[in-house]
Every structure is written in C-alpha cells, then in structure tokens.
Backbone bond lengths (Angstrom), bond angles and torsions (degrees), N, CA, C in turn:
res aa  C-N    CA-C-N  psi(-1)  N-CA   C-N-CA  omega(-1)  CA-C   N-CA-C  phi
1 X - - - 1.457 - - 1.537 112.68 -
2 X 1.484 113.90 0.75 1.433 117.37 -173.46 1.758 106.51 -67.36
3 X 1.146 95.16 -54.84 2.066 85.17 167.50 0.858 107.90 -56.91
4 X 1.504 160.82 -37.42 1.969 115.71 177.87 1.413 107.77 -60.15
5 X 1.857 125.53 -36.87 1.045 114.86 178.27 1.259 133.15 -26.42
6 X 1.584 90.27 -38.71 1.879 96.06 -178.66 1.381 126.28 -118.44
7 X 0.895 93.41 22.96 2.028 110.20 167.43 1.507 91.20 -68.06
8 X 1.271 81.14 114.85 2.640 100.07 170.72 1.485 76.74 -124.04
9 X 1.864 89.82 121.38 1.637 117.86 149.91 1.154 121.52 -56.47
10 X 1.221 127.80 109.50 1.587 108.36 157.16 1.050 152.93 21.50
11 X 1.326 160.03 -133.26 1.391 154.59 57.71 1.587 110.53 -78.15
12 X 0.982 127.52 -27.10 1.344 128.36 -135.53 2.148 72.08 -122.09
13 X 0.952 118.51 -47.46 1.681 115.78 -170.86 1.581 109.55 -9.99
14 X 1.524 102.16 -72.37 1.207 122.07 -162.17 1.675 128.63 -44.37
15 X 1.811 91.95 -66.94 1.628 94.42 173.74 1.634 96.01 -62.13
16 X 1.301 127.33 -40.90 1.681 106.81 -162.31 1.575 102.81 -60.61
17 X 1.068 134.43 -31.95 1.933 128.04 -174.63 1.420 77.14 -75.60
18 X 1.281 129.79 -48.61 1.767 105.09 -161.53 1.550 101.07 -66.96
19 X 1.233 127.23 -27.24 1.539 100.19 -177.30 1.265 122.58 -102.03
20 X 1.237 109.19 9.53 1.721 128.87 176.81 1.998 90.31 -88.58
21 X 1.056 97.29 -69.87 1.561 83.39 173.92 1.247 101.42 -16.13
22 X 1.692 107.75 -104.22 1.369 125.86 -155.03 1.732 113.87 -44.23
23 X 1.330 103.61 -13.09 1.897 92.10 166.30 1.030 97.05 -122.87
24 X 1.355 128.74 52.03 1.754 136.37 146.01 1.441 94.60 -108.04
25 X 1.219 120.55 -20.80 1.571 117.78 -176.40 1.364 120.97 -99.65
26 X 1.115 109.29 -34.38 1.994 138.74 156.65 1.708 119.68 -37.97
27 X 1.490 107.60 -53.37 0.695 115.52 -165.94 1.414 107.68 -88.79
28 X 1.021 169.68 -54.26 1.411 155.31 -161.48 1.761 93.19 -90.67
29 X 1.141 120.74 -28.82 1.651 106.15 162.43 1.654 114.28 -77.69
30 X 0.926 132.24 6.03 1.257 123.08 164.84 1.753 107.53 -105.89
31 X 1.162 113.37 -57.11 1.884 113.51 160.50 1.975 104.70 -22.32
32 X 1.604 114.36 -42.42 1.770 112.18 -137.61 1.566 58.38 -84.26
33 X 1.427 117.64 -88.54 1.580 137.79 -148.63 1.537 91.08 -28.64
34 X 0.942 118.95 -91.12 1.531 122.90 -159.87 1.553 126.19 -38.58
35 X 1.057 92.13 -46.76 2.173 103.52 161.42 1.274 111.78 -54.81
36 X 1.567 119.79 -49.90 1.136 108.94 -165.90 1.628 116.63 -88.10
37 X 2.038 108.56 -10.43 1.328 100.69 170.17 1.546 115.81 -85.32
38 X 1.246 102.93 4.84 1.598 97.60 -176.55 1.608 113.69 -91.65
39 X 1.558 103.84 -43.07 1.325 139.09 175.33 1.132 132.20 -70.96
40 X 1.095 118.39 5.57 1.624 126.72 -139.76 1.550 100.54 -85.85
41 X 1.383 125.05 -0.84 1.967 113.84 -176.31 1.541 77.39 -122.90
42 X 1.415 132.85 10.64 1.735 113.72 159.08 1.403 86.87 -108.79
43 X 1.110 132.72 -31.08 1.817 92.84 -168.83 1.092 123.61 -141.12
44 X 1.554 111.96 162.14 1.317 124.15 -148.53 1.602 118.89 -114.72
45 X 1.453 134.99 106.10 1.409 130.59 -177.15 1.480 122.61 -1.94
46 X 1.624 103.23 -61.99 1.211 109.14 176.13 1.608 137.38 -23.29
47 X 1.332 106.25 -68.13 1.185 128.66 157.49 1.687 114.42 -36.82
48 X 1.227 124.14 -65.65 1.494 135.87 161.52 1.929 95.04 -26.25
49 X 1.134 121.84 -57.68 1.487 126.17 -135.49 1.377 85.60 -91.55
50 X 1.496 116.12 -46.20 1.626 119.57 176.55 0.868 126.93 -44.25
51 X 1.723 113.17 -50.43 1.441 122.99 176.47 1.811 107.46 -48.69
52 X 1.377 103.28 -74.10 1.387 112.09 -168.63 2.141 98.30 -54.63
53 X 0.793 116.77 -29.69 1.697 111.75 171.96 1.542 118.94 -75.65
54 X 1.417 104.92 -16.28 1.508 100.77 171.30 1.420 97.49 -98.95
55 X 1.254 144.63 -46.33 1.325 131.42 175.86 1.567 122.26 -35.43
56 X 1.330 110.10 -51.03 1.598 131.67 174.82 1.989 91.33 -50.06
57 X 1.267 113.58 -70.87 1.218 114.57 -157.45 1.349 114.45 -48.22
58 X 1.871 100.57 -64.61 2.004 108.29 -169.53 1.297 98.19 -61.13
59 X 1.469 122.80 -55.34 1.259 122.82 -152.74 2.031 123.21 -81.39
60 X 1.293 95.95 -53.29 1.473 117.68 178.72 1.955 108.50 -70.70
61 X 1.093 103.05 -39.85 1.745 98.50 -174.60 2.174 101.62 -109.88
62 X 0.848 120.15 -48.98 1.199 115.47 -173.92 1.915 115.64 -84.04
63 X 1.011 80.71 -57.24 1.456 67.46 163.62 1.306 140.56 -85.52
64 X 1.536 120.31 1.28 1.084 120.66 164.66 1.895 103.09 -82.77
65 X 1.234 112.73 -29.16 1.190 114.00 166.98 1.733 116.48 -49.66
66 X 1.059 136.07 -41.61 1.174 133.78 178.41 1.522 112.85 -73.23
67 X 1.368 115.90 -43.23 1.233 121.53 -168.52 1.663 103.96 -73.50
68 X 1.872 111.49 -28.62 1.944 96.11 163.14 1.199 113.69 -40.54
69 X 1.466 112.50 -68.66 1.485 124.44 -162.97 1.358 109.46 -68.36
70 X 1.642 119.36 -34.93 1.975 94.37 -179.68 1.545 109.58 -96.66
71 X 2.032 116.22 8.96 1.827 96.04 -176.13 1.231 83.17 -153.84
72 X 1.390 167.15 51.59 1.721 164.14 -111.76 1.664 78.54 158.77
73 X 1.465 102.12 -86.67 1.105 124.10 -144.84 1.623 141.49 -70.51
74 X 1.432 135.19 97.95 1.433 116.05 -146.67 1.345 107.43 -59.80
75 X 1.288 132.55 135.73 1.154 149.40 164.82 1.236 123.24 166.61
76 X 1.616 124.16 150.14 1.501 127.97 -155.74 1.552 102.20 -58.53
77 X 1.468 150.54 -35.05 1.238 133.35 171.38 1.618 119.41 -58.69
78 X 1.171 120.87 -14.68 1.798 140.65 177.74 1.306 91.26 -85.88
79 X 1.271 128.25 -60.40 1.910 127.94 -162.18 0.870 108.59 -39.78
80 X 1.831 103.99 -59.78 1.493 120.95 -158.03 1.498 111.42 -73.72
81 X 1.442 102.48 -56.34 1.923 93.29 168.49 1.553 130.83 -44.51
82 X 1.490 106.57 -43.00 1.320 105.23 170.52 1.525 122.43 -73.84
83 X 0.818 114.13 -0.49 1.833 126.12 -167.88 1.579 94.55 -101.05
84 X 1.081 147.83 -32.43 1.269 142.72 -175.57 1.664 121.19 -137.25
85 X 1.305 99.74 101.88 1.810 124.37 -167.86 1.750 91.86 -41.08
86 X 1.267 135.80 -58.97 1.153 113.52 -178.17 1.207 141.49 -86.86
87 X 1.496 107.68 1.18 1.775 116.67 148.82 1.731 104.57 -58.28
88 X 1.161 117.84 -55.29 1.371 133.25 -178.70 1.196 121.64 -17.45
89 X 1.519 101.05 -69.54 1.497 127.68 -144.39 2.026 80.14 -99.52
90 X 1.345 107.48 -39.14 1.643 96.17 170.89 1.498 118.59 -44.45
91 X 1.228 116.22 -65.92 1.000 121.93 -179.18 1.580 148.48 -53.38
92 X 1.591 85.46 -45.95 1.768 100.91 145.12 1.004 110.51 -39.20
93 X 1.381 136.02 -88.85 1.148 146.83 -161.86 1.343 119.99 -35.66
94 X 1.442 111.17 -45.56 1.599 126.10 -173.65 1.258 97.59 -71.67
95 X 1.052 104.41 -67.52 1.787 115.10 -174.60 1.622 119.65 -33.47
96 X 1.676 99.07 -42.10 1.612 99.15 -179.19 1.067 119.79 -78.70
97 X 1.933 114.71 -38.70 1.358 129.88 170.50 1.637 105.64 -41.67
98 X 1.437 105.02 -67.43 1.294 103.85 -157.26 1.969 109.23 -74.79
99 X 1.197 118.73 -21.44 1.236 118.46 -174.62 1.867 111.10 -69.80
100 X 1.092 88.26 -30.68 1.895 103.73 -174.51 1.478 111.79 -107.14
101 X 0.901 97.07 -26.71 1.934 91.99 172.12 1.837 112.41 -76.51
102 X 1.549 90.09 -56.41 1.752 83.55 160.73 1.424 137.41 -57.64
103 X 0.999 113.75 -35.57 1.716 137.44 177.40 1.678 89.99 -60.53
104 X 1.023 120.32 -32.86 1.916 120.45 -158.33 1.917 85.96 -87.90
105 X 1.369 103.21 -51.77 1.666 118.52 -168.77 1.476 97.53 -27.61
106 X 1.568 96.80 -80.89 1.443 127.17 -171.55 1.018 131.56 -35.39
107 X 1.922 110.90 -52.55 1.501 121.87 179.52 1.458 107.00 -69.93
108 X 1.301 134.85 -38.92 1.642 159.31 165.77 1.611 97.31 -45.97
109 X 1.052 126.76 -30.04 1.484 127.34 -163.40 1.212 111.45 -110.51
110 X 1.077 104.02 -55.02 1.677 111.78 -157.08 1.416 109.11 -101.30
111 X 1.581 117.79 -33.89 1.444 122.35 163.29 1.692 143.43 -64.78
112 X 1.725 88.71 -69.69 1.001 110.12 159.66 0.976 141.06 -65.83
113 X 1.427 140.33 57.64 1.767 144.36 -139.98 1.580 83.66 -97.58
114 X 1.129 144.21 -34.06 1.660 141.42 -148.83 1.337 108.49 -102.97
115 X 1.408 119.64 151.47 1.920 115.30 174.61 1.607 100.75 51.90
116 X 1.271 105.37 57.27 1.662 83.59 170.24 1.618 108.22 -86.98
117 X 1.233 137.42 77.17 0.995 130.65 178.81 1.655 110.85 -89.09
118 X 1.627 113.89 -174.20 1.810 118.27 -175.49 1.028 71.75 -80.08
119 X 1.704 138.81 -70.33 1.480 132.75 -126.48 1.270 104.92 -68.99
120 X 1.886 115.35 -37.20 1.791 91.79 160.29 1.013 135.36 -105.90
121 X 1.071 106.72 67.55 1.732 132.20 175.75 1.568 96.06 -111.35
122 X 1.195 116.35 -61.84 1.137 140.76 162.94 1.452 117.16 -15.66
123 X 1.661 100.11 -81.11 1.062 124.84 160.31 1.794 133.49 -41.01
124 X 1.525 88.32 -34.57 1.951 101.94 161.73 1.550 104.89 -51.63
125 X 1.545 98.65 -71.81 1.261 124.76 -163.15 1.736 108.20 -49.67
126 X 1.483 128.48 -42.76 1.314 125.70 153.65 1.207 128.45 -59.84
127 X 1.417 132.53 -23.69 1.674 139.02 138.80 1.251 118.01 -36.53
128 X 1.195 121.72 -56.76 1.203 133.09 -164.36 1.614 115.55 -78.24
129 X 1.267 111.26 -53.56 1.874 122.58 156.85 1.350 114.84 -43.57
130 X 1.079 107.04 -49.73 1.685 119.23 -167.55 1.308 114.10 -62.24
131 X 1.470 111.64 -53.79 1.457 122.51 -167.24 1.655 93.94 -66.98
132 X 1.303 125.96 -58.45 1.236 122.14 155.92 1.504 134.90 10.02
133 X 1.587 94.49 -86.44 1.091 85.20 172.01 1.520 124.93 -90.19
134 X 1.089 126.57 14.03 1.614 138.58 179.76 2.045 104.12 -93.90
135 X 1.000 119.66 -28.61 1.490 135.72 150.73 1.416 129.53 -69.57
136 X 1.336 110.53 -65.04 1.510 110.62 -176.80 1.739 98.29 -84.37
137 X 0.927 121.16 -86.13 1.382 140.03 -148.33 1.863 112.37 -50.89
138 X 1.251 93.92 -50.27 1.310 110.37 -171.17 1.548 120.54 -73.51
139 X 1.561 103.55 -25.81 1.779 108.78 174.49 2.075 101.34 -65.01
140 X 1.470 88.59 -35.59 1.741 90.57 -154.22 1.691 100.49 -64.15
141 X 1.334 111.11 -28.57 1.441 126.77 -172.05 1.962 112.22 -59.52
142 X 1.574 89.05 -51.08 1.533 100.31 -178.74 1.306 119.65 -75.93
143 X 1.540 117.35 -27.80 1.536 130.86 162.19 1.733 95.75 -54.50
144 X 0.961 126.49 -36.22 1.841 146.96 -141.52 1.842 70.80 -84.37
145 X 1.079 91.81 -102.63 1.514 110.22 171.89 2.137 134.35 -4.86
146 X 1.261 84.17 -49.27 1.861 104.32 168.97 0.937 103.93 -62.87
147 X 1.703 121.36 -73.83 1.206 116.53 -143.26 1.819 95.58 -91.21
148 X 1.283 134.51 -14.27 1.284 124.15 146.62 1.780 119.56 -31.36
149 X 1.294 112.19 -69.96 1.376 130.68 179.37 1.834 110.15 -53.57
150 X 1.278 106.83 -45.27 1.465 105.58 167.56 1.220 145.71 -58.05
151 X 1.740 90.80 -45.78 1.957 107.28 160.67 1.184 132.72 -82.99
152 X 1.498 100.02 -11.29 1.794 109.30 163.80 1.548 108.92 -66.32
153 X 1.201 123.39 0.93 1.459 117.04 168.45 1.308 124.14 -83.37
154 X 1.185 109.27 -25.62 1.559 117.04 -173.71 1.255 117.11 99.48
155 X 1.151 121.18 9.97 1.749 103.39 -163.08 1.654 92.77 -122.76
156 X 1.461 133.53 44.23 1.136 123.99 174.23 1.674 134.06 -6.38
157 X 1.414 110.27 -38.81 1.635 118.29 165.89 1.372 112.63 -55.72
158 X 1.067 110.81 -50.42 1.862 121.82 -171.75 1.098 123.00 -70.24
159 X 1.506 109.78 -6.92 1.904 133.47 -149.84 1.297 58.85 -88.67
160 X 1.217 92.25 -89.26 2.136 143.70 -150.28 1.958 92.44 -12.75
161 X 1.659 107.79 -54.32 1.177 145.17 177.52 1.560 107.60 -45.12
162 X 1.205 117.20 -65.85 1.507 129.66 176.73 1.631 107.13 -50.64
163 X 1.609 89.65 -44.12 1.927 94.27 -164.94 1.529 114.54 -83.06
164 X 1.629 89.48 3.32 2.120 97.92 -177.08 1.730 111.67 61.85
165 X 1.657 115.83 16.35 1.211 118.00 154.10 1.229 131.66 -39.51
166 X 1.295 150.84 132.85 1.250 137.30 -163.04 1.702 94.26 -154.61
167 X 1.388 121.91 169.53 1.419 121.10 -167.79 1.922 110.74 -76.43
168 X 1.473 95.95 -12.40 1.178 107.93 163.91 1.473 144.09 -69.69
169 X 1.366 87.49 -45.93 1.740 107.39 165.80 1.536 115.82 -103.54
170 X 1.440 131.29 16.91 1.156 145.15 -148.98 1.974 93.85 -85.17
171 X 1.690 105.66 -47.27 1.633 113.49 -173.44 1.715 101.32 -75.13
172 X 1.119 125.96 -9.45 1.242 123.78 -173.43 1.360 130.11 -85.84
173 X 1.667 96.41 -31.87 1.747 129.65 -152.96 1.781 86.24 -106.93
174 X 1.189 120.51 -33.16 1.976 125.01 -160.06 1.829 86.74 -61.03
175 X 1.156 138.03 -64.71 1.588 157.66 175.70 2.188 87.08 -19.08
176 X 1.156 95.08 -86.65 1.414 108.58 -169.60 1.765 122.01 -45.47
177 X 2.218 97.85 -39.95 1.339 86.46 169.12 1.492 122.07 -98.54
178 X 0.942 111.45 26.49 1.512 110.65 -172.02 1.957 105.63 -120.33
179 X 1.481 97.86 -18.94 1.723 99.19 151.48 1.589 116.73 -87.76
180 X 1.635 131.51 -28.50 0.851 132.86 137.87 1.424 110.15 -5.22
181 X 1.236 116.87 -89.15 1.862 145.35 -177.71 1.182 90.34 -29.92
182 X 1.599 115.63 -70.50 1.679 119.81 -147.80 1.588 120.37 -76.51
183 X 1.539 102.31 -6.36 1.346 110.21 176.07 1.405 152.19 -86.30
184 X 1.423 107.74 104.08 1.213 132.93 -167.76 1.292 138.27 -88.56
185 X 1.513 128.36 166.70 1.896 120.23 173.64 1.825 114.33 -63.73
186 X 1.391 100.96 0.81 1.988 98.91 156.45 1.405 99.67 -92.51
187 X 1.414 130.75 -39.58 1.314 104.54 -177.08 1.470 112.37 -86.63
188 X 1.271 126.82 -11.83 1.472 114.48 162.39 1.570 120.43 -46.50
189 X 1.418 85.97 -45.88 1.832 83.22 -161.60 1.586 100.87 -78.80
190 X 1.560 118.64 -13.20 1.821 110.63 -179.40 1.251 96.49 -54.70
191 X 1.948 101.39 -49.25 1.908 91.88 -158.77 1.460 108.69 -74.91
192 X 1.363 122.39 -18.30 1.748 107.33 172.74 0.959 108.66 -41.38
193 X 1.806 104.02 -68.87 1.410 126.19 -143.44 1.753 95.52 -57.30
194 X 1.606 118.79 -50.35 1.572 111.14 -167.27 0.993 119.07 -61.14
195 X 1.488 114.69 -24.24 1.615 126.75 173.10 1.213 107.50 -57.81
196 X 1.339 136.05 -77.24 1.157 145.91 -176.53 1.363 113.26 -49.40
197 X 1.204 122.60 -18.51 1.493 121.78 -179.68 2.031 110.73 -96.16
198 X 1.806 100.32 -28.28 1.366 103.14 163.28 1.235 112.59 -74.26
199 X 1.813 147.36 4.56 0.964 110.52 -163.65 1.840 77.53 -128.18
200 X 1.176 135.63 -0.44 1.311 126.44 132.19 1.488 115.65 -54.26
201 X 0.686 135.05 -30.50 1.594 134.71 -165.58 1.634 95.11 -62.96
202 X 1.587 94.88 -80.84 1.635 113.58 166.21 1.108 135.07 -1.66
203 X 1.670 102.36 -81.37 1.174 113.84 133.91 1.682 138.35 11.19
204 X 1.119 87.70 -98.14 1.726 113.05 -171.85 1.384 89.26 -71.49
205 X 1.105 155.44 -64.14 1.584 142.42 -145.83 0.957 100.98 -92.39
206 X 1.984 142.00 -15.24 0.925 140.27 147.94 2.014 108.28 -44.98
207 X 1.313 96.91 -83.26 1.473 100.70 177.60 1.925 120.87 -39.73
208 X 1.246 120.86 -19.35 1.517 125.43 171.13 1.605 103.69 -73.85
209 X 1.555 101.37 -52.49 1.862 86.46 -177.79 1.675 116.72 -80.72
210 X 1.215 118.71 5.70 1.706 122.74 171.52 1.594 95.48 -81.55
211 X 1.298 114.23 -62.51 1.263 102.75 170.46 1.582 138.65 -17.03
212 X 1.710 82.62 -54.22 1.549 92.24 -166.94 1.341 107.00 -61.57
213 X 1.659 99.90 -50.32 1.619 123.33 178.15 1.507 99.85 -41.00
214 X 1.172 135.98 -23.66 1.462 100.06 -153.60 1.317 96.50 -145.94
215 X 1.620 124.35 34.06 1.219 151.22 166.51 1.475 110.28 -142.10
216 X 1.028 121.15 10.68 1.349 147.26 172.69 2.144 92.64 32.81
217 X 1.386 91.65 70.81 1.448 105.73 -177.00 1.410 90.25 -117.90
218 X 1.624 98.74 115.29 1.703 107.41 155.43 1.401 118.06 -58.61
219 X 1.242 129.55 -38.37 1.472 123.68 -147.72 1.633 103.16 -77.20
220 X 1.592 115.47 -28.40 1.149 111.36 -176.38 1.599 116.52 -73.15
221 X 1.024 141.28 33.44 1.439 133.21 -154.93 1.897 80.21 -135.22
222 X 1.333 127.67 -40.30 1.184 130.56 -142.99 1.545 93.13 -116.04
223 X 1.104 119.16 -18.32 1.597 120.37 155.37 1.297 129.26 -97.54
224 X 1.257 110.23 -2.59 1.840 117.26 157.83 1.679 104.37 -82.18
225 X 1.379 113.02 -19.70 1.779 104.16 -164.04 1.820 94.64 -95.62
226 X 1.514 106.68 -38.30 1.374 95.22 168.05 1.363 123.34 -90.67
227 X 1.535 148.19 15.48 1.266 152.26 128.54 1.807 104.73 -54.26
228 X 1.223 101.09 -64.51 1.970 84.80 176.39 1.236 130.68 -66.42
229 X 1.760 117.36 -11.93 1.609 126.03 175.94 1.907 75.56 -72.02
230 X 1.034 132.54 -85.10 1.462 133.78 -154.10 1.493 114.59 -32.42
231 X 1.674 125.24 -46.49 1.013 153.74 162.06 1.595 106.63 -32.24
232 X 1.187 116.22 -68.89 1.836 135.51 -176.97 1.083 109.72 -86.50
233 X 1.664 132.62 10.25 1.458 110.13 173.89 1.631 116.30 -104.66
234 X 1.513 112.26 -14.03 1.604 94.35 156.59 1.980 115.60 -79.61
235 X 1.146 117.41 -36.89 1.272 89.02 166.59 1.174 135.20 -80.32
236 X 1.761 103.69 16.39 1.805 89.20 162.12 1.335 107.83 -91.75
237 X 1.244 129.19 -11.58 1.556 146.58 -175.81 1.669 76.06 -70.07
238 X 1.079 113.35 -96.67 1.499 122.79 -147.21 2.073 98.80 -25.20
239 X 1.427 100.64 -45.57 1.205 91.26 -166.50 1.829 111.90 -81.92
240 X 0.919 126.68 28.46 1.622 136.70 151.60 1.597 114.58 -120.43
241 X 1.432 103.72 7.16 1.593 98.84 164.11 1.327 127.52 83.56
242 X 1.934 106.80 9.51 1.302 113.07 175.14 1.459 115.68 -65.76
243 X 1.578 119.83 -43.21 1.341 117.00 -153.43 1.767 100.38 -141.67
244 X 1.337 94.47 160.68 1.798 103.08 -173.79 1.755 105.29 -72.14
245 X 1.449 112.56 155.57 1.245 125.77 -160.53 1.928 86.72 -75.08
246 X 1.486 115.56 -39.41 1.794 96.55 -173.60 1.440 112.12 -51.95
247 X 1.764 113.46 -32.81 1.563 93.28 -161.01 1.541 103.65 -80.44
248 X 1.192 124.26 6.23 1.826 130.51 -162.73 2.021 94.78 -84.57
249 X 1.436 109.86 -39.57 1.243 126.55 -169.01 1.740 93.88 -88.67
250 X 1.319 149.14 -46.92 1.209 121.40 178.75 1.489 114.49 -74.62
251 X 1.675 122.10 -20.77 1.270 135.21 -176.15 1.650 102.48 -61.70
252 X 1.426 110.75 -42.81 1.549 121.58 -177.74 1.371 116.28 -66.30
253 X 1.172 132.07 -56.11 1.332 147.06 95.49 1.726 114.65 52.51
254 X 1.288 96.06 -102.88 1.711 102.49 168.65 1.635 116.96 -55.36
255 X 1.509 100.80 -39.46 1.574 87.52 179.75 1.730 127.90 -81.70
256 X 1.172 87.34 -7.01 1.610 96.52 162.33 1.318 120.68 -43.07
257 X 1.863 86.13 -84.10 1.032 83.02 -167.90 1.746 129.75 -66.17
258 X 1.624 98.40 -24.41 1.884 80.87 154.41 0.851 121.93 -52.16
259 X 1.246 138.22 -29.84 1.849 114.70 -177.36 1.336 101.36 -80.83
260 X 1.417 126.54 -31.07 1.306 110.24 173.75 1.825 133.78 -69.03
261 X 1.372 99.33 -15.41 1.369 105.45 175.09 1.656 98.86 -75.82
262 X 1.091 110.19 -63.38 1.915 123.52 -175.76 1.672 94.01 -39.91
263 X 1.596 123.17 -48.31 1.197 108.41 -169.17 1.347 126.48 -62.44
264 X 1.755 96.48 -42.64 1.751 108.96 -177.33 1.374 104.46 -64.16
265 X 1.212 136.54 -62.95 1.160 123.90 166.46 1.557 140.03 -13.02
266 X 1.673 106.63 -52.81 1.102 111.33 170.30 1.613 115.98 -89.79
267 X 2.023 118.92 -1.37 1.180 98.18 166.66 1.547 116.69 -87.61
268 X 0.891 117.07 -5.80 1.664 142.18 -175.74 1.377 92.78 -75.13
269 X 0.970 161.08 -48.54 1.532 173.05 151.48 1.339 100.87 -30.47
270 X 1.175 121.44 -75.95 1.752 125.17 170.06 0.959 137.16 -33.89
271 X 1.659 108.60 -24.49 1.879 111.30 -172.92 1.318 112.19 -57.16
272 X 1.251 122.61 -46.90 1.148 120.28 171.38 1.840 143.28 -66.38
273 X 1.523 93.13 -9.35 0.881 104.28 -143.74 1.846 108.52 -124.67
274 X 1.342 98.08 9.16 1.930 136.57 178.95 1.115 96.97 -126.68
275 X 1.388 107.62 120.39 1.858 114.11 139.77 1.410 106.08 -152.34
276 X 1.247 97.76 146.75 1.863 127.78 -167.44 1.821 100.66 -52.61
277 X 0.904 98.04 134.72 1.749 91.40 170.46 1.469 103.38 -76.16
C-alpha cells in the first residue's frame, strides 16, 4: 500500500478532469442540439436513440462478450492472442470493425425503414458517438476526477477508504490513481481532441453504410469495417506498447478525415435522393 502513499496530485490535475468532464458532456450535446436545430423537418429522435441503442448492443454487450472469452478469459484462445501483438491488434480491429459496422448495417436496414433521410444518418451517427463517449469515456474521467480530489488531501488511508480499495483490488486501482495524479491540460486536450475526432468518425462511417443501405450497395458495408479496422490499429499498437501516444493522434487524424471526405461525398449524393415521409 506504500504507492498510494505517494501519489502527489498535480496542481493542474484537478481543474483539467473538471474540464474534460464538462467537454465529455459538451460535446455530443452540442453535435445532438445543433443538427437537430438546423435539421429539425429531416430528423427524427428515433434515429438519435438508435444510434446510441446500437452502440450499447454491437459494441458494449456483444462484443465485449467475445472479448471475455477470447482476452478476459484463461484459456488457450486468450494465451495465444495475448502472446502475440499481431494476433492482438488483428483482432481488435476486426472485432470492432465488424461488431459496429454491422450493428450500424442492420439497425439502418432492418429497423429503420421510415425518414430515411442523410440528416438521419447523421443523426444515427451522433447517437452512436455520443452515447460512447457518455458510457465509456466519461465514467473513467469522473472515477479520474474523485479519487484526484480525495488524494489531494493527504490522508492516503481515507482515500483508499472512500475508493473501497482493499489489499485485494489495491494492484488494480494503483494504474487509475496514479494517472489520476499525472493528469494534465495535455491530457485534457488529447481527450477533447480524440473525442471530437471519434464522433467524426461515427459520423462518416455511419453515413457510408446508409448509403450502402439505401443504394443497396454491398461494397459500402465492407469498407466502413475496413476504414475503422485502419482507424483502431495504431491505438491498438499504442496499447501493447509498440508506438508513442503522438503518432496514435496524427494516425487518427488522417483517417478521419478520409472518412470524412468519402463521407461528404456520398452525403452530397443523397440530397436528392432522401425525403422524410
């Protein structure tokens, strides 16, 4: 327990989780609001609710389901993936591509038959980002945040105490408070900036498989899953320790905006070719 002893907060820690919060919360409410005040006789809640319900589904319940059993879980299909960085980083990749690109296919297809407009495609695609980061990103921030505010007191026992640390979970929890500690206005602006660049992503690979859906184009379903394998494979690198976190952020970066050029393109194609029932 001698390392929490010596977890030193920051100075700068604190307000930066406080303002990473508040533009973890900013941001997919400013994406929803603004689309929908501009948009508002193309689009329809639904879509909004879909997005964030298909995210929950492919990503949050099924595919975390796979990933117990092939990287959670002891057994020789877990060994082997974890034992070799490019089984790894393969698999990630596939797994996310294919778990969320299909999940997007399906609900776009099979659900949503009504209002097929671009803007709620769009509008999927800001469901889907949003909930995102309001699920994943944003719990880890405020956990980020507590136990920042707690150990800035000094009394490491009382933290440990607050945070329901125990000698059990003590090697698990040290990771979280000791980035806690280290977190600063460079890491504020990483997590803006990645945020804002995942919910372009979203976005745009949302709008490639509506396309497909509604040009009944195969090819686009299988080039949204390999644009997001491309998307996730330096940060699956980063996270086995091949490569530095800057090149993960210009890597993210370039592929954006390809999907965003590929996207506008094909929403530019649509105007004509959507209208609201």
């Amino acid at each position: 327990m001698t390392e929490f002893a010596n977890v030193v907060i920051g100075k700068s820690s604190i307000p930066a989780l406080c303002v990473t919060v508040v533009l973890l919360i900013a941001i997919p409410a400013v994406f929803c609001i603004c689309w929908r005040v501009k948009h508002r006789a193309r689009t329809n809640l639904p879509y909004l609710l879909a997005g964030a319900a298909g995210f929950i589904l492919s990503a949050r319940v099924l595919e975390l389901g796979v990933h117990y059993v092939c990287i959670l879980a002891e057994n020789p299909v877990s060994r082997f993936i974890n034992a070799n960085t490019a089984v790894y980083v393969l698999y990630g990749t596939v797994t996310a591509g294919v778990f969320e690109e299909c999940g997007r296919h399906i609900v776009l297809k099979r659900i949503l038959k009504r209002n097929r407009t671009r803007e709620n495609a769009v509008f999927y695609g800001i469901g889907h980002g949003g909930i995102e980061i309001l699920t994943v990103l944003l719990p880890t921030m405020v956990t980020y945040l507590i136990a920042a505010i707690l150990f800035s007191g000094g009394n490491a026992e009382e933290a440990m105490d607050a945070l329901k640390i125990t000698e059990d979970t003590a090697a698990a929890a040290l990771p979280s408070v000791q980035a806690a500690a280290a977190f600063d206005w460079a890491a504020m602006a990483m997590n803006g900036t990645e945020r804002l660049l995942a919910m372009l992503v979203h976005v745009g690979l949302t709008v490639i498989v509506f396309y497909g859906v509604h040009n009944a184009k195969k090819g686009c379903l299988p080039l949204a899953i390999l644009l997001h394998m491309l998307v996730d494979t330096f940060p699956a690198l980063y996270q086995r320790g091949v490569i530095r976190l800057w090149t993960v952020e210009i890597w993210v970066a370039v592929w954006t905006a390809v999907i965003a050029c590929v996207a506008s393109g094909l929403y530019k194609t649509l105007k004509e070719q959507t209208e609201p029932n």
